[in-house]
C-alpha positions in Angstrom: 0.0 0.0 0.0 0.8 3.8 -0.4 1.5 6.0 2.9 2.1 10.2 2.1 3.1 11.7 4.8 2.7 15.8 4.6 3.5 18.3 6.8 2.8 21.5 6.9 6.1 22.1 6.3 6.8 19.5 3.1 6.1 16.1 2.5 8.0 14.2 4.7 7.6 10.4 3.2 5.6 9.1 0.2 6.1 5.6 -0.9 5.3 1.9 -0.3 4.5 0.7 3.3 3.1 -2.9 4.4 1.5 -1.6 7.4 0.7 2.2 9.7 -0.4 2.5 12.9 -2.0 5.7 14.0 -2.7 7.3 17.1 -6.5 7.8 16.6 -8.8 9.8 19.0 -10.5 6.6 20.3 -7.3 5.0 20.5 -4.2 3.2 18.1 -4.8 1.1 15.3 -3.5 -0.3 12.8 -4.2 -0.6 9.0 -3.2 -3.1 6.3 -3.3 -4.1 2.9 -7.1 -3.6 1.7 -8.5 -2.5 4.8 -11.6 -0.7 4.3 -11.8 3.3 3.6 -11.2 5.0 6.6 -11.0 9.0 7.5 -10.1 9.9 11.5 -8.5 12.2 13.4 -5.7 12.0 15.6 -4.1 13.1 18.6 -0.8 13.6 19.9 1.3 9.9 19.4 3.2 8.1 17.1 2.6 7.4 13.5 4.0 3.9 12.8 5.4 2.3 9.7 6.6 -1.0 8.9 7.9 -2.0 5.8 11.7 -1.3 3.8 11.4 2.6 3.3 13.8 5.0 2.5 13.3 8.6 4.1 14.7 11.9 2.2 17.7 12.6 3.8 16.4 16.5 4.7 13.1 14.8 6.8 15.4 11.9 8.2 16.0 13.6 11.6 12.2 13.8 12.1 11.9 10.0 12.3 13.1 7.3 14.9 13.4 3.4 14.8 11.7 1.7 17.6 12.0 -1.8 19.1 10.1 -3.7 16.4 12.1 -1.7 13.7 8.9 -0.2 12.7 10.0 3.9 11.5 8.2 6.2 13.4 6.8 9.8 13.5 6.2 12.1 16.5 2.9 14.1 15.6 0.8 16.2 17.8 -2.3 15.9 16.2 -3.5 15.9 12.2 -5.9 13.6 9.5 -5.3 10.3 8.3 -7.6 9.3 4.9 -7.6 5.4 3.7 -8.6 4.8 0.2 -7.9 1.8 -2.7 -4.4 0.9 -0.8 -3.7 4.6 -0.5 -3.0 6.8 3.1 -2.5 10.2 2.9 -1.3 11.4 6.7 -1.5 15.7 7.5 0.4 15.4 10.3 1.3 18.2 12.4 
């Protein structure tokens, strides 16, 4: 599936993923490979991803590797839209 990550800033990632986990208002969770249309809010967490992505070296610093090796994202709050194997994340 396709994860975009944007920014108000730039877009910090766009490219293949196998899975995201979102902090959502009622809670995490996770999405994967044809997992029905979605469109939520979130709050303040950590945007997940697993899968072999490459980050733009200028956005690099803005991402971390936790335990699982999963690539994650600090946000404060934003939008997350799922549609046809395509999630587009406004994160702020």
């Amino acid at each position: 599936m396709y994860l975009e990550i944007v920014s108000p800033e730039a877009t910090l990632f766009a490219g293949e993923v196998t899975s995201v986990t979102v902090p959502g208002i009622n809670g995490e969770f996770q999405m994967l490979k044809d997992h029905a249309p979605i469109v939520s809010l979130l709050q303040e967490g950590k945007v997940k991803v697993a899968g072999n992505i490459t980050l733009d070296k200028e956005y690099a610093s803005k991402f971390s590797k936790d335990a699982s090796g999963n690539t994650v994202l600090q946000i404060s709050s934003g939008t997350i839209e799922l549609k046809n194997n395509r999630i587009i994340v406004l994160a702020d």
